[in-house]
MITI-693400 format. One record per residue (C-alpha): y, x, z; residue in one letter. Coordinates in pm, 1 decimal, always signed. Layout:
BEGIN
Y,X,Z,A
...
//
This chain:
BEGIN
+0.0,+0.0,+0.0,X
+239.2,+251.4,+114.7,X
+166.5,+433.7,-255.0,X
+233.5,+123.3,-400.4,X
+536.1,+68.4,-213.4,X
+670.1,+394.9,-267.9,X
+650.5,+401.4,-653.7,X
+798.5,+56.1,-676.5,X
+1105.5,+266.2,-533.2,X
+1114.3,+496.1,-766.1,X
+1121.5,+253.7,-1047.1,X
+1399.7,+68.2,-910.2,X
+1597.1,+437.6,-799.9,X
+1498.0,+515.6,-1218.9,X
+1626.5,+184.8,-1307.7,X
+1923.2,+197.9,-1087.1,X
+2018.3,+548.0,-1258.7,X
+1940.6,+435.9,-1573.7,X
+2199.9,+112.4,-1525.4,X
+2478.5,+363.5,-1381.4,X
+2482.7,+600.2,-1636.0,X
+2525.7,+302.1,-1878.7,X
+2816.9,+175.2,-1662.2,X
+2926.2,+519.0,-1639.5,X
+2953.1,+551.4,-2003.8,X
+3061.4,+208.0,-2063.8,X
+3347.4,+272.5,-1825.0,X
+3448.6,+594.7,-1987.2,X
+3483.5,+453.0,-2322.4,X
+3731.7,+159.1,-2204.8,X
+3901.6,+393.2,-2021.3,X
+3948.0,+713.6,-2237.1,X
+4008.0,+475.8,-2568.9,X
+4179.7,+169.6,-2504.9,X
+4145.6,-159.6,-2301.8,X
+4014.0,-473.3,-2408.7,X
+4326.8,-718.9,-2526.3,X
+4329.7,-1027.7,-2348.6,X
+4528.6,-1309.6,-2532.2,X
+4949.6,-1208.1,-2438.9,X
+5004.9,-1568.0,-2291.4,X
+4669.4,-1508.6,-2014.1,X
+4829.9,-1290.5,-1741.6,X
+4697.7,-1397.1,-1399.0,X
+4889.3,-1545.5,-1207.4,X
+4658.1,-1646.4,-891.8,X
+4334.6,-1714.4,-780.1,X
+4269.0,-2102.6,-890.9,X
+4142.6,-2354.7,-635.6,X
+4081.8,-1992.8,-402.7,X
+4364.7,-2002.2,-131.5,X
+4660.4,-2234.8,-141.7,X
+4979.5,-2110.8,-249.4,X
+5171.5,-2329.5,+55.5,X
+5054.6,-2568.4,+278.2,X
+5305.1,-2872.8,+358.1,X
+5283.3,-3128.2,+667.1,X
+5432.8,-3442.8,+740.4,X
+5556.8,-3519.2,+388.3,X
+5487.1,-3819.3,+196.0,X
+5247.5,-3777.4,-47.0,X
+5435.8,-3927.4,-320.6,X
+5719.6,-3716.5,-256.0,X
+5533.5,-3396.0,-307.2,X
+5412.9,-3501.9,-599.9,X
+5745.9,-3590.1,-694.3,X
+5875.0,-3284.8,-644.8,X
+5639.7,-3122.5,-856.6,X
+5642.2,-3366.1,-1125.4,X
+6021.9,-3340.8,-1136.9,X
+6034.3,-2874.0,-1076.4,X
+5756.4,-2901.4,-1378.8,X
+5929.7,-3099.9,-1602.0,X
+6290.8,-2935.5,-1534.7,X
+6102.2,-2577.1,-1654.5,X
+6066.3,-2741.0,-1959.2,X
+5712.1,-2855.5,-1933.4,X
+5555.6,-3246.9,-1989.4,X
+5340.7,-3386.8,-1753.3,X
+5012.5,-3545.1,-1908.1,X
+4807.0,-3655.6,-1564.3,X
+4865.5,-3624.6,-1229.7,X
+4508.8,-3816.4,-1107.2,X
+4265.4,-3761.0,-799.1,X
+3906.1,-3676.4,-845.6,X
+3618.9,-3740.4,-640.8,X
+3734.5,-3534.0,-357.0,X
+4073.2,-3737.3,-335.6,X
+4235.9,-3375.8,-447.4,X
+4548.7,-3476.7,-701.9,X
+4485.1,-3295.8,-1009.8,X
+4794.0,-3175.5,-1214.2,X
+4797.6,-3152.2,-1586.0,X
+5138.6,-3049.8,-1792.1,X
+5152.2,-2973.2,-2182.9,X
+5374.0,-2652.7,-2298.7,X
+5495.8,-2606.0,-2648.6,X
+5302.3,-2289.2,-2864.5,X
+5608.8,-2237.9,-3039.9,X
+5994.3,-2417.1,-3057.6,X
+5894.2,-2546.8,-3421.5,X
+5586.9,-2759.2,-3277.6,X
+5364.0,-2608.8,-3561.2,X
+5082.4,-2450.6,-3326.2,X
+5082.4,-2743.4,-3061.0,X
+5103.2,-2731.3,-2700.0,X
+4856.4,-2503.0,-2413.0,X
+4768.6,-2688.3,-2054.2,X
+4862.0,-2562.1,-1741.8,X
+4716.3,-2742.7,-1468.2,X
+4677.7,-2691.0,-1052.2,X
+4550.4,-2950.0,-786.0,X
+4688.6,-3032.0,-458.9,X
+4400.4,-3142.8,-134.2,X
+4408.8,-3171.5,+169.7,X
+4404.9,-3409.4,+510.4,X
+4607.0,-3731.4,+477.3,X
+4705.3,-4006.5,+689.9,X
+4870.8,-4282.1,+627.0,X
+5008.6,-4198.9,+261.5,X
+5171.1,-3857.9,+471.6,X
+5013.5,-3501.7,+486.1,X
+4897.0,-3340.6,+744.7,X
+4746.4,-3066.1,+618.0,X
+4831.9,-3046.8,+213.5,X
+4737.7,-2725.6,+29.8,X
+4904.2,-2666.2,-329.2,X
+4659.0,-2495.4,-534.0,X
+4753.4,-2188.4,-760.9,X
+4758.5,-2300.2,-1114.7,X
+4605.2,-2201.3,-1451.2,X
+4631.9,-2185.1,-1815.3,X
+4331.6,-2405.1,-1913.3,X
+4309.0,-2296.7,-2309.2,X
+4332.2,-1891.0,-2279.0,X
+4070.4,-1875.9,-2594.4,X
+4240.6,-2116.0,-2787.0,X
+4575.5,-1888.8,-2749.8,X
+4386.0,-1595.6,-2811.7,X
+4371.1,-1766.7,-3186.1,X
+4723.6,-1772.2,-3235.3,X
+4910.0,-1485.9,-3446.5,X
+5031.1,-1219.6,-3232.4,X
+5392.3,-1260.0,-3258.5,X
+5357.6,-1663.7,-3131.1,X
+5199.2,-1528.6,-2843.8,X
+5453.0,-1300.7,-2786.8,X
+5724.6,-1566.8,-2813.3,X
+5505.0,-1823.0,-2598.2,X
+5461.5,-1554.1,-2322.9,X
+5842.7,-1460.7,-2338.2,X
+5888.3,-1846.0,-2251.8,X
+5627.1,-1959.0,-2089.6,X
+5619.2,-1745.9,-1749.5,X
+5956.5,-1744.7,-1681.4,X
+5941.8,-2143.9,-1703.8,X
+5676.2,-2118.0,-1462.2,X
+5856.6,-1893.3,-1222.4,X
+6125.9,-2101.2,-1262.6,X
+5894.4,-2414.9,-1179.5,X
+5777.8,-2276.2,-892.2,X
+6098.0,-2156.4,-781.8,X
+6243.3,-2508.3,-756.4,X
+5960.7,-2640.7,-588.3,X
+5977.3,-2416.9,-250.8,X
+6347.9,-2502.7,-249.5,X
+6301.6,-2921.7,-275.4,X
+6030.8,-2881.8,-50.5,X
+6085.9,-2590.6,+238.0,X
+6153.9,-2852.6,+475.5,X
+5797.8,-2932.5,+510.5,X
+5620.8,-2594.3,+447.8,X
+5394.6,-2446.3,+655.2,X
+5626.4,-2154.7,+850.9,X
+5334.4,-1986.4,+897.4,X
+5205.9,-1959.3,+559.8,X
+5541.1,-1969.3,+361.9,X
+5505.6,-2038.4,-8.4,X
+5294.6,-1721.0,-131.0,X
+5420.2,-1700.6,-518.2,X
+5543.8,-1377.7,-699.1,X
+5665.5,-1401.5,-1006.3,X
+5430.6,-1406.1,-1313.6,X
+5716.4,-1267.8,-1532.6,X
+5788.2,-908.1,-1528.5,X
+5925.4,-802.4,-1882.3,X
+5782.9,-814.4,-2202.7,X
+5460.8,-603.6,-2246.9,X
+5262.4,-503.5,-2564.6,X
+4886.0,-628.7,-2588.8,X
+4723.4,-217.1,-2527.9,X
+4839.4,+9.7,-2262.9,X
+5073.2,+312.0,-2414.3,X
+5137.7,+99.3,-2769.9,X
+5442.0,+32.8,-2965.1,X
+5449.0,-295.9,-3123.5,X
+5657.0,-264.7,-3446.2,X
+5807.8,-537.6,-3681.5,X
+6053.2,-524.9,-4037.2,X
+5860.6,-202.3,-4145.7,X
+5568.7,-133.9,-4372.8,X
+5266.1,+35.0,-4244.3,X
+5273.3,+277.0,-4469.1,X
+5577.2,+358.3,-4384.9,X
+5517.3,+316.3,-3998.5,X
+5195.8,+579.1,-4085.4,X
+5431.1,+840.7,-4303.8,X
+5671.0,+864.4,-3941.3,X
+5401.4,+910.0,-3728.5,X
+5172.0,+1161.1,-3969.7,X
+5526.0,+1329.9,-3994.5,X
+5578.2,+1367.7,-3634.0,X
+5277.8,+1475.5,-3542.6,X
+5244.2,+1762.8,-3818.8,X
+5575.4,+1886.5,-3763.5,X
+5448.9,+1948.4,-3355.7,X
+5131.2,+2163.3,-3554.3,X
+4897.1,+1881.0,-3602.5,X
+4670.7,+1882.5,-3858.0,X
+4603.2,+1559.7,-4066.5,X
+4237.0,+1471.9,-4135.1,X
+4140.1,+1165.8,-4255.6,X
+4294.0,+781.3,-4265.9,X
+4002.1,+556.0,-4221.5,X
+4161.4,+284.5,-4418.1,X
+4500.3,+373.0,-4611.5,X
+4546.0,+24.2,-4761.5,X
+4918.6,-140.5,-4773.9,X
+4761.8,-414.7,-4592.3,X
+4497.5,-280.6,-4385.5,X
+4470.6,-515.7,-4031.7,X
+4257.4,-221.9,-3897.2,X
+4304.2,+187.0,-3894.3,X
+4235.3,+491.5,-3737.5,X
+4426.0,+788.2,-3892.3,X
+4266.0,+1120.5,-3698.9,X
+4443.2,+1473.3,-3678.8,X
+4276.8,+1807.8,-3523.4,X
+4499.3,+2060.7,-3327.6,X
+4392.1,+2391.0,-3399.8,X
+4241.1,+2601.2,-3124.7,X
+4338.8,+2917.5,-3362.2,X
+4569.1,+2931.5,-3606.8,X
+4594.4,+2688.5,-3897.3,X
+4173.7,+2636.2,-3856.0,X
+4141.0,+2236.0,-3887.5,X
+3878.4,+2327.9,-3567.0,X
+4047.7,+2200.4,-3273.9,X
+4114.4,+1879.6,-3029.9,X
+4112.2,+1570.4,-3231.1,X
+4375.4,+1311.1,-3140.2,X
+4404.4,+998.6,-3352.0,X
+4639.2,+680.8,-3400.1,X
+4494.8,+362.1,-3408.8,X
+4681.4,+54.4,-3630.5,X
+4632.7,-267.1,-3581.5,X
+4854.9,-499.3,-3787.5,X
+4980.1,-858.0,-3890.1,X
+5193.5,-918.8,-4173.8,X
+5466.7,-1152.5,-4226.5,X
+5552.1,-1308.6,-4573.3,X
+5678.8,-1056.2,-4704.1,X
+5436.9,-780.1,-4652.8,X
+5631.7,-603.1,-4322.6,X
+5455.3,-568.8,-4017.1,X
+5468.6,-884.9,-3791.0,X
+5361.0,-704.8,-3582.5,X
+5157.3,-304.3,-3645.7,X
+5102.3,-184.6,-3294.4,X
+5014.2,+198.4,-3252.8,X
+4765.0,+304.1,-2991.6,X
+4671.0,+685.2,-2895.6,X
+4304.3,+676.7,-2936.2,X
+4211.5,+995.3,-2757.2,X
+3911.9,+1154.5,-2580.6,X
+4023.7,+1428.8,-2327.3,X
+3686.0,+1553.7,-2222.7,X
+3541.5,+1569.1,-2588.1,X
+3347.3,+1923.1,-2671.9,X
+3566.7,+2162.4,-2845.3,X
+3448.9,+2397.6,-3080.5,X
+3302.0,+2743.3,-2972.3,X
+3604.0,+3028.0,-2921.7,X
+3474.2,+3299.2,-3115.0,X
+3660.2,+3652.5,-3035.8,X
+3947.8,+3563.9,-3220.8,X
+4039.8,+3215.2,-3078.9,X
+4026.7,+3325.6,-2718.2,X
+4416.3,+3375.3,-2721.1,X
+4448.6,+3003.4,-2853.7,X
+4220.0,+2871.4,-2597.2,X
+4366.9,+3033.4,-2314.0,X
+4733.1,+2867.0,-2404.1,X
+4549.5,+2557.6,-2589.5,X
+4683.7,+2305.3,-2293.8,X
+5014.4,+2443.5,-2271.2,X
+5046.3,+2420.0,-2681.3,X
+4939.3,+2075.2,-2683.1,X
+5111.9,+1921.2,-2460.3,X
+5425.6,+2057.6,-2564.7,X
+5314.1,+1936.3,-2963.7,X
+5262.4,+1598.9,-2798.8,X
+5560.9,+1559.2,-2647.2,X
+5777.1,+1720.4,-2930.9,X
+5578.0,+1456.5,-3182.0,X
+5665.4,+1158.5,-3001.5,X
+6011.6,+1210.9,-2935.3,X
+6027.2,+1281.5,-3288.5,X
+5846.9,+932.2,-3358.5,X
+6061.1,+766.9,-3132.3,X
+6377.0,+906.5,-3275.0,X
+6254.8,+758.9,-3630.5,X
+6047.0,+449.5,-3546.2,X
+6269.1,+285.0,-3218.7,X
+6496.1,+43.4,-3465.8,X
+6139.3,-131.6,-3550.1,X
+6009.7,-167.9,-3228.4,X
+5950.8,-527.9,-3157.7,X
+6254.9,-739.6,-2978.4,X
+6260.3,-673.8,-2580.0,X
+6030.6,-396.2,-2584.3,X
+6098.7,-29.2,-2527.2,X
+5924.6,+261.6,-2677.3,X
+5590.6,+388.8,-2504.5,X
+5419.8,+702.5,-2428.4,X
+5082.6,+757.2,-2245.7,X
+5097.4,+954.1,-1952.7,X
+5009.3,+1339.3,-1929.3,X
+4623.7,+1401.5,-1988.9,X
+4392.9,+1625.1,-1836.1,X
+4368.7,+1949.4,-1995.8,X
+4172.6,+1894.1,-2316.3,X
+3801.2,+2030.0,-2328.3,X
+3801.0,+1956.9,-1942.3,X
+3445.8,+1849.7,-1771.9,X
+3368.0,+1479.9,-1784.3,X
+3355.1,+1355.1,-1448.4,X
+2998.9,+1232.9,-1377.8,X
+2964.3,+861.3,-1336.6,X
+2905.1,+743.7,-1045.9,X
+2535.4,+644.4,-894.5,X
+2504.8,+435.3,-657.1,X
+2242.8,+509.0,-369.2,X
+1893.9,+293.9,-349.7,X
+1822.3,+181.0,-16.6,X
//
């Protein structure tokens, strides 16, 4: 038994390994390349139906719902149901316009109110974090609506919220206050470290950026797709480890585009799609000078290329956002970090 026991152990220490080294890589190739993009209009704003956002006492029930009827519909949103379910919990349903023109419909936000009543008046009454109900249906949408929906939609909701602690304070909870932060915190771009670009052509978008980097002693490789039109592209450059020698650390740019009408990008967002810990090639006698100053040197290219790109490509950047940079790597050819295992009791 005890043999029996102890290689059932070992396969589930094998397996166990086996799954972390799968996270492990599966972690490192989110995280070293890019994040998944949710939808622009999905941020999260709470935990649904988890904690309440305030608790209210002795306050009529239909006034609390008044008041959120009325700080909903002020924000600019129309309320569709506001009916109890099984659990005598009021569920809260408002409509939001896609876009000002009405051509891409309306998304649902929606949040619940329970609690103990008596009499028609709380006693206990717990207002329920909200949530957009169609995030995959937004998804759908061309970029730049979501961009425009975002840019209106969470500041309406801040707004909403905002108007509902002041009507109702009175009758909050002191103890618990009215636990909301603001869902609206600039404009963003759907990647981490991207510039979202509009009223350009991607080629022309590409020729800055190949530009930029080749002046800072890239070396241009290859553009996976070089179509005028091309939703989808990866062009890849090598910086030489010695001399002009294409052998080097390969850093590439990653296009993803939309097009309006007219051709121009609506929007092409740029992402760095770079692995620091990738192998470099083997120094022979005479690169061991380049290796030894290889960080230093590519950093500073780096940073030289992208102020150059941001000199020549910042009038395109898309309304309300700023130009983007990601943040100072580890020095390339450095050890991958081992993913983590975790222990089998």
């Amino acid at each position: 038994m005890d043999n029996v026991n102890g290689g059932y152990r070992k396969m589930l220490s094998r397996i166990a390994v086996f799954l972390a080294l799968i996270l492990g890589l599966g972690c490192f190739s989110i995280s070293s390349a890019q994040q998944l993009a949710n939808p622009i209009a999905t941020r999260q704003i709470g935990t649904p139906n988890a904690f309440p956002m305030a608790t209210y006492k002795n306050i009529r029930v239909q006034d609390l719902n008044q008041i959120l009827t009325d700080s909903f519909v002020e924000s600019g949103f129309t309320l569709l149901a506001a009916k109890k379910d099984a659990d005598s919990a009021t569920i809260f349903r408002f409509s939001y316009p896609v876009d000002k023109n009405g051509k891409y419909g309306v998304v649902i936000f929606g949040f619940k109110v329970d609690g103990t009543v008596v009499n028609g008046r709380c006693m206990n009454c717990f207002l329920r974090w909200g949530k957009i109900q169609d995030e995959a249906d937004i998804g759908k949408f061309p970029w730049m609506v979501q961009y425009d929906l975002s840019s209106r939609l969470y500041p309406d909701i801040d707004q909403a919220y905002s108007s509902v602690k002041s009507k109702s304070l009175n009758y909050l909870d002191p103890q618990r206050g009215f636990d909301y932060k603001n869902a609206w915190g600039g404009e963003r771009n759907r990647w981490a470290y991207d510039n979202s670009y509009v009223n350009v052509k991607l080629l022309d978008l590409k020729r800055e950026w190949v530009r930029a980097l080749t002046d800072a002693g890239f070396i241009l490789l290859r553009d996976s797709n070089p179509a005028a039109d091309a939703s989808d592209s990866v062009v890849t450059f090598s910086f030489p480890i010695d001399g002009d020698k294409p052998g080097g650390v390969v850093y590439s740019i990653q296009f993803r585009s939309q097009f309006d009408a007219d051709g121009l990008c609506y929007p092409c967002e740029s992402s760095p799609w770079y692995d620091p810990y990738q192998t470099l090639p083997p120094a022979g006698l005479s690169a061991m000078p380049g290796r030894l100053t290889l960080a230093s040197r590519f950093e500073a290219g780096l940073n030289s290329a992208y102020e150059q790109i941001k000199a020549s490509t910042e009038r395109n950047l898309r309304p309300r956002t700023q130009f983007t940079r990601p943040p100072k790597y580890v020095p390339p050819g450095s050890t991958r970090p081992p993913p983590v295992i975790l222990p089998v009791t």
